[in-house]
N, C-alpha and C positions, 0 to 999 in steps of 0.2 A: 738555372739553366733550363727546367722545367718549360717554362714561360717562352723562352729564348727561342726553342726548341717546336714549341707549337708555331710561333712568329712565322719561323724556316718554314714550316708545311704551310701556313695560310696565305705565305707571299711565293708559294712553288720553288721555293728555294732545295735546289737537287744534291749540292753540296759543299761541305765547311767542315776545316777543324778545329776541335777546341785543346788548347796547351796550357799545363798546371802552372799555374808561375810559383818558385819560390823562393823568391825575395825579391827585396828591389828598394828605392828610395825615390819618395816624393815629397810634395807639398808638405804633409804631413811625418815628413823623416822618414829613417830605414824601417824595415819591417824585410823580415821570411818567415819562411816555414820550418817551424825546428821541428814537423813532423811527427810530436807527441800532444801537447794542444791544438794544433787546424791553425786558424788564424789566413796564413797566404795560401793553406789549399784551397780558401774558397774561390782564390782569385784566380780567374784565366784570362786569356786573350782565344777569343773565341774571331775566326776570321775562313772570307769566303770573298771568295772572283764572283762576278758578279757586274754585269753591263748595266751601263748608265742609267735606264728606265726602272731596270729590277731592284739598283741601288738607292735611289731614291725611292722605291714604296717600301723597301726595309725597312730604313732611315723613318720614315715615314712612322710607320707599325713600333718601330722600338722607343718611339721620341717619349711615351710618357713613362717608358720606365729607365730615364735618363736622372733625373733627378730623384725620383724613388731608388733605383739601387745605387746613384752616383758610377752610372758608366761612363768611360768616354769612348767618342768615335775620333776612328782614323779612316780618312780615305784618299787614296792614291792610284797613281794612273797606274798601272802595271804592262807589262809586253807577257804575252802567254806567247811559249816556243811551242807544246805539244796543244795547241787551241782545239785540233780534233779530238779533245780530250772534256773539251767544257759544252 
């Protein structure tokens, strides 16, 4: 998140949150967090609004640590109701 976290300040990114995940199942079968060894706390879904140009130089900035920490991206159009807020 360290890394992540620098990304945000050098592409002026003003705001985002980050959510524990724990548990789930993929590719690789289930997995959680039973909370005494770690394991899924390291895992979040870290996520931010964000217009077309800004999303693209993130994207951009996080691309090589796509396959170093094996992230994935989502991205999707949204409607923002309180916009005077972004």
């Amino acid at each position: 998140m360290k890394r992540l976290r620098q990304i945000t300040k050098d592409v002026d990114i003003s705001g985002y949150t980050v959510f524990n995940a724990i548990g789930g199942e993929g590719g690789q079968g289930r997995w959680r967090d039973d909370q005494v060894t770690g394991g899924a706390g390291s895992k979040v879904l870290f996520m931010s609004i964000l217009n077309d140009e800004k999303a693209t130089e993130f994207l951009t900035a996080i691309e090589p640590l796509l396959d170093e920490y094996g992230l994935l991206v989502a991205i999707s159009t949204v409607e923002v109701i309180r916009a005077d807020r972004f």
